[in-house]
N, C-alpha and C positions, 0 to 999 in steps of 0.2 A: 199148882196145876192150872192151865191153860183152859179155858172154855173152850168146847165147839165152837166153831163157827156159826153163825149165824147169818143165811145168803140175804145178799140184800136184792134189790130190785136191779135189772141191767138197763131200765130205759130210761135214767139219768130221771133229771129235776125237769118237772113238765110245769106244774100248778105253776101259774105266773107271781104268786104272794114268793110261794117257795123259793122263784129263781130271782125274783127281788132280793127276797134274807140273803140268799147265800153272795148275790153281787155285793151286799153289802159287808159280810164277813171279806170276801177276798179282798173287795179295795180297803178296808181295814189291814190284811196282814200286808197286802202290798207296799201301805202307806208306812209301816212298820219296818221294809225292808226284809220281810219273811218269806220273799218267793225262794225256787227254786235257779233260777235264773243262775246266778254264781257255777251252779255245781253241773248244771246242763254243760255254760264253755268250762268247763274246767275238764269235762268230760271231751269234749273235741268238735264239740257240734258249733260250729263255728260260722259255716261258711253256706254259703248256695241255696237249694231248696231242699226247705225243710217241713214234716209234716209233723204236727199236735195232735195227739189222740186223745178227744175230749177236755177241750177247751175252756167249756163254762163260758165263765164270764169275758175270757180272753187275756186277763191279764199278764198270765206268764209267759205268753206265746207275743204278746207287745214287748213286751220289760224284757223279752229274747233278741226283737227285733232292733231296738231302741237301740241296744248294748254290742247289737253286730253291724256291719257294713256290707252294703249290695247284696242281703239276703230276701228271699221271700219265703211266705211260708203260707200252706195248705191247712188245713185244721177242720178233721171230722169232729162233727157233734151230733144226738142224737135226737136232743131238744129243739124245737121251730124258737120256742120259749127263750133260750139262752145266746141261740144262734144271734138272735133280736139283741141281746145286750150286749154282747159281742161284739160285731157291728158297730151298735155303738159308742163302745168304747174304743173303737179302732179310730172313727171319725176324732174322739176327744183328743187321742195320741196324735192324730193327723196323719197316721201309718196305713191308713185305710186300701192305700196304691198299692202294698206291700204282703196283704195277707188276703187272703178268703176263707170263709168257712161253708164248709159242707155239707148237707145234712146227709146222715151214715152212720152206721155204728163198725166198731171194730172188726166185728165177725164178717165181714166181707169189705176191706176196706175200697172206694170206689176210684184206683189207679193201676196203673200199667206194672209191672213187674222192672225191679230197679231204673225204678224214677229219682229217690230221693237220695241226698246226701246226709240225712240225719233221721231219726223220730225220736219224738220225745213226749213223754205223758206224766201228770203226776195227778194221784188222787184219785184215779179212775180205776187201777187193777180192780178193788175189791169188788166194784163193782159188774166183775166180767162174769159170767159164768161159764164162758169156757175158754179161759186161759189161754190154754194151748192151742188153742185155733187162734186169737189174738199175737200171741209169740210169732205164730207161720207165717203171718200176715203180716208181719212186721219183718220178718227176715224176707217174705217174696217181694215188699214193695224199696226195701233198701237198692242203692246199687252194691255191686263189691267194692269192699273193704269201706263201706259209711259204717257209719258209730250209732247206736242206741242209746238211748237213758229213760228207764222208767222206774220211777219212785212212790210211794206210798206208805201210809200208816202200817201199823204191827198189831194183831191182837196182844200178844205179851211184851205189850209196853208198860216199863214201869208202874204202877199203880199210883204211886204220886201222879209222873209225867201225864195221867190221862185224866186224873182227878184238875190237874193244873190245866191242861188244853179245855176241857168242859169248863170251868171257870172260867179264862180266858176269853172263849169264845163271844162276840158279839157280832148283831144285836142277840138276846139270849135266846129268840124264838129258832135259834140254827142248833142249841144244844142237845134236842131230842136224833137228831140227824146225823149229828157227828157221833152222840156215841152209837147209834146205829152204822154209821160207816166202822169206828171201830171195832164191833163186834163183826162185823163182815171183814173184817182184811184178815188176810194170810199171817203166817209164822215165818219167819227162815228158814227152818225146816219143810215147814210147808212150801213155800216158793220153791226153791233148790229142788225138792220133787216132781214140781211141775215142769221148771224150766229144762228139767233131763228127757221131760217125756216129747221136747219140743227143736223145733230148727236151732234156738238162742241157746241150746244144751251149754253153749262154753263160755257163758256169761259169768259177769262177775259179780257177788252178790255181796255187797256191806251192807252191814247194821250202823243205823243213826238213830240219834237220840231218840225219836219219835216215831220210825219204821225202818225199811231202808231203801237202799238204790239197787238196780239193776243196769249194771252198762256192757258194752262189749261189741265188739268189731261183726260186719258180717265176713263170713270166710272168704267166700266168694261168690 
């Protein structure tokens, strides 16, 4: 049987020690070759301007840009804290001409109505508290017919597979966090209920090892 959920916090990683640890988990999984990057173009997001919802450290949204040709990309974030290392992690990439970040959160994102040619998020859903206002927000700032991709942890992931990610995890001062992110994410059943109640209703929804993906066209 599956726990309740357990809400987390929506105003991201503030404490400057905190948003050190967790820079320091990502350029670990990055350095590992663990981003999401692959499955974002694999998804279609390919090309143009593209927005990141909740960026953190920035890495996935560089390791996007790196890996595509003549794109830029937008990127809200909630943190002043993370924005900072962000930034400058953009300068280390030298991609810095390429990207900006925002300060913003999801529930009002701060753009025109189809601007983008993509968005893409990972890591952030559970942290929303209301979804379905995030989904809307993501299909008003699309143009017609750009592509989405937003992925995330599972509550009912394997018990091994979360026992292994808390292991895994370093440095180990990020493992109180992470299983508090996973007690906070969704189910696939749970998502699929959300996503009905919202614009992204026709989205597609797989299960991965470790959560899953959400991608799908806007109509129009």
């Amino acid at each position: 049987m599956v726990r309740p959920r357990i809400v987390e916090t929506d105003e991201g990683i503030q404490d400057e020690f905190d948003v050190q640890t967790y820079n320091s988990m990502m350029r670990g999984l990055r350095d590992k070759g663990w981003m999401e990057t692959d499955h974002i173009i694999t998804s279609g997001i390919t090309h143009g301007f593209a927005l990141e919802i909740g960026p953190g450290p920035g890495y996935l949204g560089l390791e996007w840009l790196k890996r595509t040709e003549s794109t830029i990309l937008m990127a809200v974030e909630i943190s002043p804290e993370m924005t900072k290392i962000a930034e400058r992690n953009a300068r280390e990439y030298g991609l810095e001409g390429r990207v900006k970040y925002v300060k913003g959160d999801a529930y009002q994102i701060p753009f025109d109505d189809n601007t983008f040619d993509g968005v893409f998020s990972n890591g952030s859903l559970h942290e929303w508290s209301q979804p379905i206002r995030v989904f809307d927000e993501v299909y008003r700032v699309l143009k017609p017919r750009a592509k989405y991709f937003i992925s995330d942890m599972r509550r009912d992931m394997n018990p091994f597979v979360k026992q292994f990610m808390r292991l895994m995890a370093k440095p180990k001062e990020i493992r109180p966090g992470l299983v508090s992110s996973i007690n906070a994410s969704y189910t696939i059943d749970e998502i699929r209920s959300i996503l009905d109640q919202s614009n992204l209703r026709e989205s597609v929804v797989a299960k991965t090892f470790m959560g899953f993906e959400i991608t799908g066209v806007k109509s129009k």
